[in-house]
N, C-alpha and C positions, 0 to 999 in steps of 0.2 A: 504493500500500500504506500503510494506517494514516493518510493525508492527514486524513483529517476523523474524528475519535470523541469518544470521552467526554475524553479528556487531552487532545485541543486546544480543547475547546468550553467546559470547564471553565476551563480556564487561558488562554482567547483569546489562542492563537498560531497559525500558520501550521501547525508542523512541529513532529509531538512528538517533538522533542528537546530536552532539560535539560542545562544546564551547573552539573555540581555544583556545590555553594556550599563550596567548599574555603575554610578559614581561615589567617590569617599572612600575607594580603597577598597571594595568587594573583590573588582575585577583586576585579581592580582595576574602578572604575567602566566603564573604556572597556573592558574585557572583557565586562562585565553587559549595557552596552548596544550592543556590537556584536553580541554573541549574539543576543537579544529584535530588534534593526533587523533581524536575518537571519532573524528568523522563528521563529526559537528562545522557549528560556525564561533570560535569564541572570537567577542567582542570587549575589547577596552574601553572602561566607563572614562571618558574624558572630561565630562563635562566640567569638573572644578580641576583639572590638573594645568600647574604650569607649563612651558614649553620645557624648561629641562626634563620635568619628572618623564611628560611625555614620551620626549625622545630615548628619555633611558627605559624606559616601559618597553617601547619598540623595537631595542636592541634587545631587550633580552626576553620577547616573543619570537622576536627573528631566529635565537639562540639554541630555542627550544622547539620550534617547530619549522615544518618549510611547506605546511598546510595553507592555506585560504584562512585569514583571519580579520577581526573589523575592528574599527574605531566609530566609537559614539561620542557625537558633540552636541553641547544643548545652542540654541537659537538665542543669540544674547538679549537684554532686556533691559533697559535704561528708565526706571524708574526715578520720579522726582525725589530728590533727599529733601526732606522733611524734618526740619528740626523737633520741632513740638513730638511726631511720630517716633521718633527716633527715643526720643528722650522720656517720652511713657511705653517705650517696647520697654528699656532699660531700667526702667522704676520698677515695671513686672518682673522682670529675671532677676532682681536684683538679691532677693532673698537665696532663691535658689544658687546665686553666687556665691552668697555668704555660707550657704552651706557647705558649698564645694569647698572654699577659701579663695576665693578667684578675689581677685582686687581689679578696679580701673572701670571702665565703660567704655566697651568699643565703639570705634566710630566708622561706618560700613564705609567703604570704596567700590567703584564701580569701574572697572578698566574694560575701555571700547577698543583694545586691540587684541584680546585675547582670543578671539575665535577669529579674528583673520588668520592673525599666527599661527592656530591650532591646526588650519586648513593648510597652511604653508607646509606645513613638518608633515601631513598626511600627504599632501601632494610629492616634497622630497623625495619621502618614504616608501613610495609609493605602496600603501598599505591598498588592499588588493578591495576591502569595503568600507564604504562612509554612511555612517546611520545618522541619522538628526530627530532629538524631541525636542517640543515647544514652539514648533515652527518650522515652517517651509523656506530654505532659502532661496535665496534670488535664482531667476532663470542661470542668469551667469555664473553662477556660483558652482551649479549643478552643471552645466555644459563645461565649465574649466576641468572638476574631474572625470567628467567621464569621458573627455579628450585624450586622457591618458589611462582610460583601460578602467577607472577604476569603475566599481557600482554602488549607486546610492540610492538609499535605504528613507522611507519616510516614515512620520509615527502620526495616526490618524486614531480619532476616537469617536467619530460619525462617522456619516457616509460623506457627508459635506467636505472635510478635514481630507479626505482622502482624495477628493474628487479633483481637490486644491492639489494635491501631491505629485497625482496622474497630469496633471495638468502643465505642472514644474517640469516634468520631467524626467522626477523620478522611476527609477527601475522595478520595484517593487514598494509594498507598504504595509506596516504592521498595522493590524489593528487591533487595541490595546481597549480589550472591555474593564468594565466596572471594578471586577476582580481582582485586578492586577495589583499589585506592592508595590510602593514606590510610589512619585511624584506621576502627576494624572499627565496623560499628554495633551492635555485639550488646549488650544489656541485661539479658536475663532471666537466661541461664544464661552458662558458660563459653565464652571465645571460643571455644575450639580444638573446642566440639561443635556449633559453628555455625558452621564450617568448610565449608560447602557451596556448592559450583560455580553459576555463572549456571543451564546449560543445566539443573541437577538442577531447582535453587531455585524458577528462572520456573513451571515449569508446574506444581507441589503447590500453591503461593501461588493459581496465579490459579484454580485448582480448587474453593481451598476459601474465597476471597472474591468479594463482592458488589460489590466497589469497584474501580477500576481499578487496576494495577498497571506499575506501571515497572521495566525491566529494567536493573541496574547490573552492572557489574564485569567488562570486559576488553573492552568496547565500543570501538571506535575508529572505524569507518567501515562504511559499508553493507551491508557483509558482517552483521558483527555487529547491525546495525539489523534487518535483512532475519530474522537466525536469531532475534530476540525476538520479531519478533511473529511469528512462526511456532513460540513455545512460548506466545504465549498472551497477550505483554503487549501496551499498548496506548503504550509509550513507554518511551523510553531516555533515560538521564542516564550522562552522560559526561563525564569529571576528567579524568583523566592526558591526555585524548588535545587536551584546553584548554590544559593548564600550560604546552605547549611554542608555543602560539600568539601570534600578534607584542604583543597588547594583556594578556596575563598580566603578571600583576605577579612571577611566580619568578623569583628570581635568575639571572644567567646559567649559574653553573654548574649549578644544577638541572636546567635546560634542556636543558643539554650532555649532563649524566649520561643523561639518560632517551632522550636522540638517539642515543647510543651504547651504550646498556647492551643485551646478551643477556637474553631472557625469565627463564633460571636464575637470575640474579644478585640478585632482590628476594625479601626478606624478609619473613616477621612479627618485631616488635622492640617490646617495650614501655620499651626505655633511652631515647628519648626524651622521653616525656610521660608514661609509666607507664600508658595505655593502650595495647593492640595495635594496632598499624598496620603496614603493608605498604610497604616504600620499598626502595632502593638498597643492597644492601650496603657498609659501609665501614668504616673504619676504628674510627670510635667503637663502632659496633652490634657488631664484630669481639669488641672489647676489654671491653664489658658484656654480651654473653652471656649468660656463667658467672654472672653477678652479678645477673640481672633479677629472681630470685624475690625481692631482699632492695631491691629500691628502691620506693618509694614509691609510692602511686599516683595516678592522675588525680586532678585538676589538678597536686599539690603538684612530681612531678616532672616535670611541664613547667615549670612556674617556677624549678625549678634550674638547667635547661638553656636561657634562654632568653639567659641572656649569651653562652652556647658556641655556640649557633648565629647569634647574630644577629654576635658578631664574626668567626667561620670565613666569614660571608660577605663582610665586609668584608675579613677578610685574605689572599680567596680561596683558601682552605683547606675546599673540600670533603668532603675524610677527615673532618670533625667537623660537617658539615650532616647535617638530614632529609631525605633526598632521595624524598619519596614518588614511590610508582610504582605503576601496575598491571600485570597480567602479560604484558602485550602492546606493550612497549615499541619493538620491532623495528618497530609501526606507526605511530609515534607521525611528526610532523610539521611542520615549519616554516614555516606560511603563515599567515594572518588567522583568527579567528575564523567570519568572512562567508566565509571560499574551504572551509573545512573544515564550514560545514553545506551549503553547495553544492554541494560534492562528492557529501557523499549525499544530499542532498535526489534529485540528475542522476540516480545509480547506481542508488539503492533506488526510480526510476520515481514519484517524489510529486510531479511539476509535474503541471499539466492537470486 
């Protein structure tokens, strides 16, 4: 089923299945390249990396595999700095500082060269996939790489969003249901009206596109492989059900939360980053709630919160981590990278 089509022949892999390009350090090298050796697609989360890290990410995927692997960039966002905003996110966290022992109050930056750059080092590189959420780039943008071989990837959450994609000139496009762990991809209109299910999503998408389609958001294993392309897609990309695998770069407790957390317990929360994302209930998301309409938004409050999450992991204090998640946690897994596309590679009948 699905062994050979347009998203393995485009993307020369084995097995179309995608390992999201999750950002913050999931998508370690030897996760990218155990993926892609297994026949996969791994993808490196770029979205907040600088150009050094990048480039040293790149070299040592190159190191480790000579498979077909991708890079994910988010679509930058230049929100107004807002001081009054800025200075009641910081009144909120402030406590939860104090608990940490965190001293100071950041003050967010917003750099408008970072995704030309990122696009430069992927072009040098010539990294063989380009995936983009939060947005559609420019015509140009998309015609410079695929002038040189590469293919790029869009991230759609209606049929609208996708139809924009097809449209760019993108090669294929994910669509990314309800389900999904991690920051929403919606762009056009408001998240909560693109709020729609894998099983709704896949099959009006692939209806009303020309391009191939990839099914996202509560995929974990052959079950779910098997129910996408039987609405229509010709490939799945899978997060949450990677994060908890041995070559992931998430923390331990993340790990733990998503090994143990009940289906009911994950959220939409826009307190961490000021974009909507999907994670773990706890204690921080508990306590800003009440307070989301009035914090900031993407990028700015993620850069508020990046001392609160990055020390709650060192002082293992989970109550004040991102613990993204999708809604199928109960399948989630403790094995290799390589044993979990095996699994269903076995299951879903694609050897032979």
């Amino acid at each position: 089923m699905g062994k050979n089509n347009e998203v393995t022949a485009q993307l020369k892999i084995d097995y179309p299945i995608i390992q999201a390009g999750m950002a913050g350090g999931i998508t370690t090298p030897e996760l990218v390249a155990a993926v892609s050796n297994a026949g996969g697609l791994g993808t490196l989360g770029a979205g907040y990396m600088n150009i050094e890290d990048l480039k040293r990410s790149l070299q040592d995927i190159k190191q480790q595999t000579t498979c077909s692997f991708g890079v994910n960039i988010f679509i930058p966002e230049y929100p107004d700095i807002v001081e009054e905003e800025i200075e009641k996110a910081n009144h909120l966290l402030e406590p939860i500082r104090k608990d940490l022992h965190l001293d100071g109050k950041p003050q967010p930056e917003l750099s408008r060269s970072l995704f030309d750059h990122q696009l430069e080092v992927v072009l040098k590189h010539q990294v063989p996939v380009c995936s983009f959420t939060f947005g559609v780039p420019s015509k140009e943008v998309i015609r410079d790489l695929k002038k040189e071989g590469i293919i790029v990837v869009g991230t759609a959450t209606t049929v609208e969003e996708a139809l924009i994609n097809e449209e760019r000139g993108m090669d294929m496009v994910v669509a990314q249901g309800s389900e999904a762990g991690g920051h929403r991809g919606t762009f056009l209109n408001t998240y909560d009206s693109a709020m729609i299910g894998t099983m709704s999503l896949i099959p009006q998408v692939v209806d009303h596109l020309r391009i191939p389609t990839i099914a996202a958001g509560g995929i974990m294993d052959s079950r779910g492989f098997k129910a996408a392309f039987a609405l229509g897609a010709q490939g799945v990309q899978l997060g949450t059900a990677f994060v908890t695998c041995a070559e992931s770069g998430a923390k331990p407790q993340h790990k733990e939360a998503i090994l143990k957390t009940p289906e009911h317990d994950t959220i939409i929360t826009r307190a961490f980053s000021g974009k909507p994302a999907r994670g773990i209930a706890n204690q921080f998301t508990n306590e800003m709630r009440s307070h989301e309409e009035d914090l900031p938004g993407y990028p700015l409050q993620n850069s508020l919160t990046k001392d609160i999450r990055k020390e709650a992991a060192k002082q293992n204090k989970p109550q004040y981590m991102s613990l993204w998640s999708g809604q199928s946690p109960r399948l989630s897994q403790s094995i290799s990278a390589g044993e979990l596309i095996e699994k269903i590679v076995e299951q879903a009948s694609l050897e032979g």
